[in-house]
C-alpha positions as CSV (number, residue, x, y, z in Angstrom):
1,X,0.0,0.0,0.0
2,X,1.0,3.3,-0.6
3,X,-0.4,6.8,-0.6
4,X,-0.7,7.8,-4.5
5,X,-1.6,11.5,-4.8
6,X,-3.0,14.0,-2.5
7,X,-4.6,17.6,-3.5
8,X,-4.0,20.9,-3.8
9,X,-6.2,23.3,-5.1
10,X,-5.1,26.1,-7.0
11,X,-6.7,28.9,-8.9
12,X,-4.8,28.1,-12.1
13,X,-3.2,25.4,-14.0
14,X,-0.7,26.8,-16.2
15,X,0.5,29.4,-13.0
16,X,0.6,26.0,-10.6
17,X,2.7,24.1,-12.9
18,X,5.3,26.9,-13.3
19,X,5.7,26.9,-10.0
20,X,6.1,22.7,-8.7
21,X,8.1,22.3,-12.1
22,X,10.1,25.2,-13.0
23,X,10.6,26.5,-9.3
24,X,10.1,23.5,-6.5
25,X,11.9,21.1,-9.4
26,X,9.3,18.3,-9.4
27,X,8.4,16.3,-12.4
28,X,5.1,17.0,-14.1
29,X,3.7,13.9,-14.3
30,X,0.5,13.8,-16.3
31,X,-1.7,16.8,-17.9
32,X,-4.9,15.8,-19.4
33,X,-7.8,17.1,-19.9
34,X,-10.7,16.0,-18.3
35,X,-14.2,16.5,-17.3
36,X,-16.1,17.9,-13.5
37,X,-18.6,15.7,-12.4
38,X,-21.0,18.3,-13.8
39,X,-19.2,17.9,-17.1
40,X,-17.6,21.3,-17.0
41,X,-14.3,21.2,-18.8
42,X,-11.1,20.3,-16.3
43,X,-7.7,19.4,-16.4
44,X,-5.9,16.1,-14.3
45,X,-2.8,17.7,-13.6
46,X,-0.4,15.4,-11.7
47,X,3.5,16.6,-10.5
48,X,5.9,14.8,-8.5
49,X,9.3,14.8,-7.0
50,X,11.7,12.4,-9.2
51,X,11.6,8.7,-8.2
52,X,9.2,9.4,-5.3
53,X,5.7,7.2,-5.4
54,X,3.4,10.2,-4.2
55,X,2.4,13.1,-6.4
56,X,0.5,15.9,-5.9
57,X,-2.6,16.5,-7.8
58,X,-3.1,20.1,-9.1
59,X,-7.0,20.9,-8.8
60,X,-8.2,23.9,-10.1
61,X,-10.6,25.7,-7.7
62,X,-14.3,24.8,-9.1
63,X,-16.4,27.2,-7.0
64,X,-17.0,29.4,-4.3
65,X,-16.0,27.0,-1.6
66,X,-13.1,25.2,-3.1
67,X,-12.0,29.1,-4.1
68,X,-12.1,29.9,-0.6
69,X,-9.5,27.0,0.6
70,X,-6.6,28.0,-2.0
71,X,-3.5,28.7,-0.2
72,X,-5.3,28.1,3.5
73,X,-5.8,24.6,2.8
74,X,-4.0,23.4,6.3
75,X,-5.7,26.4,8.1
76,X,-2.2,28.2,8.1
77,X,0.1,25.6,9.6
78,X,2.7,24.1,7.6
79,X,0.6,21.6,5.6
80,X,3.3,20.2,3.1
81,X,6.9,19.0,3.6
82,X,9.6,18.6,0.6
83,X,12.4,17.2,1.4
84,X,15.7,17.9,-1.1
85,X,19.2,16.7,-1.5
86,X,20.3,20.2,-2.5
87,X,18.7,22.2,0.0
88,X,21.1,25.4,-0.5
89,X,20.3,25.1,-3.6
90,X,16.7,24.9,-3.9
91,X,16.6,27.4,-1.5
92,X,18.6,30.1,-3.3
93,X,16.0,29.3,-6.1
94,X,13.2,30.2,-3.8
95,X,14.6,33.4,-2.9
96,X,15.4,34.5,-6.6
97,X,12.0,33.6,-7.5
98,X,10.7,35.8,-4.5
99,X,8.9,32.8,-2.9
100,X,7.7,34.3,0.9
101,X,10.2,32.6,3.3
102,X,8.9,33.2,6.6
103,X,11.9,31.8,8.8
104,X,15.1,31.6,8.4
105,X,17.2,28.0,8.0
106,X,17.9,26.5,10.8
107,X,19.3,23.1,12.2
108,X,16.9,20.6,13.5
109,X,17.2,16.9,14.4
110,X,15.8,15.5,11.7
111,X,17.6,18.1,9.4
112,X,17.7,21.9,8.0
113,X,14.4,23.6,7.7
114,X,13.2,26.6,6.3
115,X,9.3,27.5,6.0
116,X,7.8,29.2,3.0
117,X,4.4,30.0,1.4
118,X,4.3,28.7,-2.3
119,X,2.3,30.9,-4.6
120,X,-1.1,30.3,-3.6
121,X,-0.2,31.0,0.1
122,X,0.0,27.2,1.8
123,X,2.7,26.6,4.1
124,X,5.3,24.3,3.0
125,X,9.0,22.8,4.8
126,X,11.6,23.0,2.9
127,X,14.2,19.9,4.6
128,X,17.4,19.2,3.6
């Protein structure tokens, strides 16, 4: 058993993928498009960190509700964890790009840790 893809919902596609690909590094996996359950027009956008099992799927807000969850989605704790071999490096990335780091690194036991907000606002730890 293992845990295949978990959510996070975004207010665009094209904006989301930038960022997990271009920025974070992770592999975009899968972008098809696809139907709501309504059978409005959506896309199954899939990214994940090379040679890990668990992606993340990229939902696009559909509606008032899911609008309201976008970057708040662990009620503003640190909801995701990436963990990197190159952690200097992915973190000088994040601070060209102008990602919002809201500590600064430090040394834990299980590691260096810096948090930051990706684009849509959620809390993520960057490990190394």
């Amino acid at each position: 058993m293992n845990l295949d893809l978990v959510t996070i919902v975004v207010r665009d596609y094209d904006t989301a993928i930038d960022f997990f690909v271009r920025v974070l590094g992770l592999d975009l996996i899968e972008d098809s498009p696809s139907l709501t359950g309504s059978g409005r027009a959506k896309r199954w956008v899939v990214v994940r960190p090379a040679n890990a099992t668990t992606g993340i799927l990229l939902a696009r807000a559909d509606g008032e509700t899911q609008e309201s969850r976008v970057g708040d989605q662990a009620g503003d704790r640190v909801g995701f964890f990436l963990r990197v071999d190159d952690f200097n490096g992915t973190l000088e990335r994040l601070k060209s790009e102008g990602i919002d780091l809201l500590t600064t690194p430090r040394e834990e036991p299980y590691g260096r840790v810096v948090v930051f907000r990706d684009i849509f606002g959620n809390r993520w730890d960057l490990l190394g």
